[in-house]
N, C-alpha and C positions, 0 to 999 in steps of 0.2 A: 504494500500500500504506500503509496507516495504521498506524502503531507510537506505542504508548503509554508503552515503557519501554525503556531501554540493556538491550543484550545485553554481557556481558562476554564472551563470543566470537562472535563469526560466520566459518562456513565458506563458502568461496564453493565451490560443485560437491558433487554426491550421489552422488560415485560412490565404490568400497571406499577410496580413502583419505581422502575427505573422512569418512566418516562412522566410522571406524577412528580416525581425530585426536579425533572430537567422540566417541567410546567413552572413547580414553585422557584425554582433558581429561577427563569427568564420572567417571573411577573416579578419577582421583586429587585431583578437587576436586569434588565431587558436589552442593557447595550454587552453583555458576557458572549463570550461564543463558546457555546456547548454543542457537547456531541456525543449521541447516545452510541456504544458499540453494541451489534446486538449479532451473537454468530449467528442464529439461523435466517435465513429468505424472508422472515416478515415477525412481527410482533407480537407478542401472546402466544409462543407455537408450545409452551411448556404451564406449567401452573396458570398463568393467568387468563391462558383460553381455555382451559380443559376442564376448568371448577364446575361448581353444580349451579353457579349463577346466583345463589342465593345472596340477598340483600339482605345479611344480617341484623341484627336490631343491637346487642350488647348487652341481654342481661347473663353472659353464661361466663364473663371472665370478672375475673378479681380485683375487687373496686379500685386497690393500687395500683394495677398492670394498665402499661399502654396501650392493651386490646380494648380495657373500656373506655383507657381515655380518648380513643380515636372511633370505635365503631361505631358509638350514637351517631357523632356526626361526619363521620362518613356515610352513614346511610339517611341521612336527612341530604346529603350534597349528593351523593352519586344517584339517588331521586332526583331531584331534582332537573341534573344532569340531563336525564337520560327523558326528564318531560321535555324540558328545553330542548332538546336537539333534535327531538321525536325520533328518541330511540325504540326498540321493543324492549317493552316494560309492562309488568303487575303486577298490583299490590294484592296479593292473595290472603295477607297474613298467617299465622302460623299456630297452630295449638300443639302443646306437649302435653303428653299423657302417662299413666300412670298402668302398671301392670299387679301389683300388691301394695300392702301396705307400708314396706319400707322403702319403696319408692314415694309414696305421700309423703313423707319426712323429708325427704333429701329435694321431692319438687318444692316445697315448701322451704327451705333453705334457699333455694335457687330464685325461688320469689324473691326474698329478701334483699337478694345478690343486685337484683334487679332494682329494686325502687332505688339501693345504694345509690347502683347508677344512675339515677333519673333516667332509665328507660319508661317506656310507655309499654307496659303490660297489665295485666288482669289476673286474680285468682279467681274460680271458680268450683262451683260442685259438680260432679258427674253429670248430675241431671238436666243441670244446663249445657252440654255438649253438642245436644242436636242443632239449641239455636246458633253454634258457631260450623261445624261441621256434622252431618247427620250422617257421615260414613263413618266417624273414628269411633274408638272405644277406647273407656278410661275403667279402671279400678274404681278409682277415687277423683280427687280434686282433680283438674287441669288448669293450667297457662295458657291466657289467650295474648299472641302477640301480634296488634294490628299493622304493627310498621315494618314486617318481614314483608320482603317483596322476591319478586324474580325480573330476570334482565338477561343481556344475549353477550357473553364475556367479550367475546372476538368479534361483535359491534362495537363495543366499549370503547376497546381499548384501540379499536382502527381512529375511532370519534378521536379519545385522544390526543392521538399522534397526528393527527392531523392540526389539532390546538395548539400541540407543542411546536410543530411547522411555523403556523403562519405567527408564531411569537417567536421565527427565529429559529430556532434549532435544526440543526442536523441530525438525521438516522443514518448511521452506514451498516446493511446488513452483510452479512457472510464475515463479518468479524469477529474471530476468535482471539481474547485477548488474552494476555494471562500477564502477573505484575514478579520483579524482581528486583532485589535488596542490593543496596547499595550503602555506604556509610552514615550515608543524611536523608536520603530521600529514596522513594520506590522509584523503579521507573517501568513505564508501559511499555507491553508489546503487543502487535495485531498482526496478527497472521506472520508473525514473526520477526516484523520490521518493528524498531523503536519509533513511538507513539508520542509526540510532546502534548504535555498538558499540565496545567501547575498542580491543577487537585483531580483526584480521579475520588472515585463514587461507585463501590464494587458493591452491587443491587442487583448478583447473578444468580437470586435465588436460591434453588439445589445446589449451585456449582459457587455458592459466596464464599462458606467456609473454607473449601477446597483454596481458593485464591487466597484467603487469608493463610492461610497456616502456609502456604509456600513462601510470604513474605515472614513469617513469626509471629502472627495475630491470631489469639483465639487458639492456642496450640489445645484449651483443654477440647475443643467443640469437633464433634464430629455432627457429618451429617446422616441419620437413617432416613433411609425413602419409604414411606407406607404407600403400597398398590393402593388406590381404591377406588374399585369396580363397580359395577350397577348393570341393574339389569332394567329392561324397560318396554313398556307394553303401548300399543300406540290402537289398543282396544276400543271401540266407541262406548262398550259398559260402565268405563271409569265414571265414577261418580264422585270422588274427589275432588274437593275445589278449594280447600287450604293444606298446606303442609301438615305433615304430621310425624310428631316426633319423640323418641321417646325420654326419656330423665334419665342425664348422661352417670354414666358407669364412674362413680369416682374413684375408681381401685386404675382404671386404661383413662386414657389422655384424652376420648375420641369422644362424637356427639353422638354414635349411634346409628345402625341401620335404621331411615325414617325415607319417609314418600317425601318427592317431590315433583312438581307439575312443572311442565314444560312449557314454553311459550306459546306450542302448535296443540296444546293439549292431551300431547302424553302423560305416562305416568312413569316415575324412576324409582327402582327400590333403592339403598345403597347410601351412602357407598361403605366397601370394605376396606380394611386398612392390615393389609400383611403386607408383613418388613419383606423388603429385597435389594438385591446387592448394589441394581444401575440406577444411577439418580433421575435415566430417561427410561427405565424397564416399564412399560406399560403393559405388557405380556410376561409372563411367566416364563418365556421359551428366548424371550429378547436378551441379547448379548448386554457385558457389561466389560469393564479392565481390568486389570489387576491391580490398579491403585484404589479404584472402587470396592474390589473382594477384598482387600486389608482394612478399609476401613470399616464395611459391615464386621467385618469378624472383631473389632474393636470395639464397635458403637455396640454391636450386641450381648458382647461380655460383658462391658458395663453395663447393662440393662438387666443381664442375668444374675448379677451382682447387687441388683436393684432393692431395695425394702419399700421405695413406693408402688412400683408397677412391677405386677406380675405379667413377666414379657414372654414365659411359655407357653402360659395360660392364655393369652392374647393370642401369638403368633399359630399354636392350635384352633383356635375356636373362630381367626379370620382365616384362616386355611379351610374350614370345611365352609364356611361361606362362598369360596369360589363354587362349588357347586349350586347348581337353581334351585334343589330341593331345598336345602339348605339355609338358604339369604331369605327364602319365601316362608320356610317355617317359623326363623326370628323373628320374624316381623309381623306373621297375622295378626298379631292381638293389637297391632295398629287400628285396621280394619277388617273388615270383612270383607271388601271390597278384592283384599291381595289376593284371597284362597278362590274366588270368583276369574280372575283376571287369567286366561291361560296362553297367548302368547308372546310371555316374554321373551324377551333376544338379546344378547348381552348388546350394551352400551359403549364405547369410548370413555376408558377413564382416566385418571390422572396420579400425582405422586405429590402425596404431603411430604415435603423433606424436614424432617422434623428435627431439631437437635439438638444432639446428647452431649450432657458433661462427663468424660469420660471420669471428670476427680472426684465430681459428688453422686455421681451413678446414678443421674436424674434426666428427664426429659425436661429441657427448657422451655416453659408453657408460652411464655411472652417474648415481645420481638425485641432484638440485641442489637444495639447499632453502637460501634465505637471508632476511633481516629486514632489513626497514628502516622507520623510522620503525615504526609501530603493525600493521603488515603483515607475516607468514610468506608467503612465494612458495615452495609445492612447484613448479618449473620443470621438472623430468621425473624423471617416476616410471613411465616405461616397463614393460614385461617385466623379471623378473620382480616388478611392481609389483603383480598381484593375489596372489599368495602370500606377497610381505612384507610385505603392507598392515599383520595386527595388529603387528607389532615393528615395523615404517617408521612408524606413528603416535604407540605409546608415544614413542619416539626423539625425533621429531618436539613432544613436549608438554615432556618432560626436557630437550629441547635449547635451544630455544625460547621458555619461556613461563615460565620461573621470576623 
């Protein structure tokens, strides 16, 4: 690649937050020259298009964690959004349910969790479920949340890139970058040529950590990739017309096999979350490298080693979810609607790369952003990462770059 002038930013990764950073960098300095690296052919081809679309609302993370400080209102902005621009968008909202009675305790926690946030949620009894969905089924109490929505990822994030355009920026795709250590400062490269730029912005998702630790950042973080798959019925029987979800497992990190509705009015079960080696494995059968199989085999010792999560008990019990019998049996007691529905077909899924401290032998729940030398490492920006992207990246410029 031949470069003829310094970029005073470069992002490494195209996906909703690299390019949400390179928005909030040119609105609040509009005369910078930034430049998103992004290696594949086009934007979103990884996490950021592949999600379930869901427009989170924020009562399910920890009222300290940056997930709730950014999710409310990222999902009041990417609404928004996506009315202004006329994107495809619905507000379907969402109900979580209950399957026994120690799940009413722990929904009823989670309540709490919620108002913390000043999310906009609801408690209610069983027997009012019909008037929110009259396909789900609850045990006991449910959560009604009106401000879960659904949206088309890879509309989004084209809308986007397109914003960050005409504010200036550059995209260059088929650039694979990777950074390297020098006495004072990193220095970039792109397709193998040296890269000037005074501050880079590594927001490569799956592939962050990996970049970090080659420069000495982040040495304790590894990255594990959860598959998670869906299956999906494009039935006209579906009777479903809100999410539905179940009261997340707090022993596993995950929100749960739950339904959700597609913009063309399908229906998706899913998704599942088993560990695997390639940070792009989206099959089972899909190759990976050798510096990818050393660090699963790392990330998963330390998980084995775990007293919060039981990672064999997970990695068992999302393993037999790849079969249909299977994902469709967890989940009836959503609906009835599921045992009704017969044919489903697998879906296109995606990979939460989730990451592990290998020191304290814990999943890092919240998203890790640190600097060193001329370098920002977004290090995980998991779920919900695509609904706080636009305030995760203001944040991110504020925080960082002044």
């Amino acid at each position: 690649m031949k470069q003829s002038e310094t970029y005073d930013f470069a992002i490494i990764g195209g996906g909703i937050i690299g390019v949400a950073i390179g928005i909030a960098l040119l609105e609040k300095n509009p005369t910078k020259k930034v430049v998103i690296l992004e290696k594949e052919s086009r934007p979103g081809v990884h996490a950021s298009g592949r999600n379930s679309g869901v427009i989170h609302a924020g009562f399910y993370y920890s009222p300290e964690s940056l997930k709730a400080k950014f999710c409310k209102d990222g999902n009041s902005e990417i609404t928004k959004y996506c009315k202004d621009n006329n994107l495809p968008f619905k507000n379907l909202g969402k109900v979580v349910v209950t399957k026994d009675e120690t799940e009413v305790s722990r929904l009823h926690k989670l309540f709490e969790t919620g108002l913390i946030n000043k999310i906009e949620i609801e408690l209610h009894p069983a027997e009012k479920l019909r008037d929110f969905e009259p396909a789900a089924n609850s045990f006991g109490d449910f959560i009604w949340s009106p401000t879960t929505s659904i949206a088309d990822p890879n509309k989004l994030i084209m809308s986007l890139v397109e914003r960050y355009e005409k504010l200036g920026g550059e995209i260059n795709f088929k650039s694979k970058s990777e950074l390297k250590l020098n006495n004072t400062e990193v220095s970039l490269f792109v397709n193998g040529s040296q890269f000037k730029a005074n501050r880079i912005i590594n927001a490569a998702g799956g592939m962050a950590a990996t970049i970090a630790r080659n420069v000495g950042v982040g040495k304790q973080f590894l990255c594990l990739p959860f598959l998670g798959s869906y299956r999906k019925s494009d039935s006209t029987t579906n009777s479903i017309k809100r999410l539905i979800y179940p009261v997340p497992n707090p022993v596993n990190p995950f929100l749960g096999v739950h339904t959700t509705n597609t913009l063309n009015g399908d229906l998706k079960i899913g998704p599942t979350a088993f560990p695997v080696i390639g940070k792009e494995q989206y099959r089972l059968v899909d190759g990976f490298t050798f510096k990818e199989f050393n660090e699963f085999i790392a990330a998963s010792w330390a998980m084995f080693n775990s007293k919060k999560t039981d990672f064999l008990e997970l990695a068992k019990t999302e393993l037999l979810k790849q079969f249909e019998s299977k994902i469709l049996n967890s989940s009836k007691y959503l609906s009835d609607v599921i045992s009704l529905q017969k044919d489903w077909k697998k879906h296109p899924g995606g990979i939460r790369s989730q990451i592990v401290n290998v020191e304290t032998k814990e999943l890092e729940m919240d998203y890790i952003v640190t600097s060193d030398k001329n370098v920002i490492h977004v290090l995980n920006a998991v779920s919900p990462g695509w609904t706080s992207a636009l305030p995760f990246g203001r944040w991110i410029v504020e925080s960082y770059t002044n």
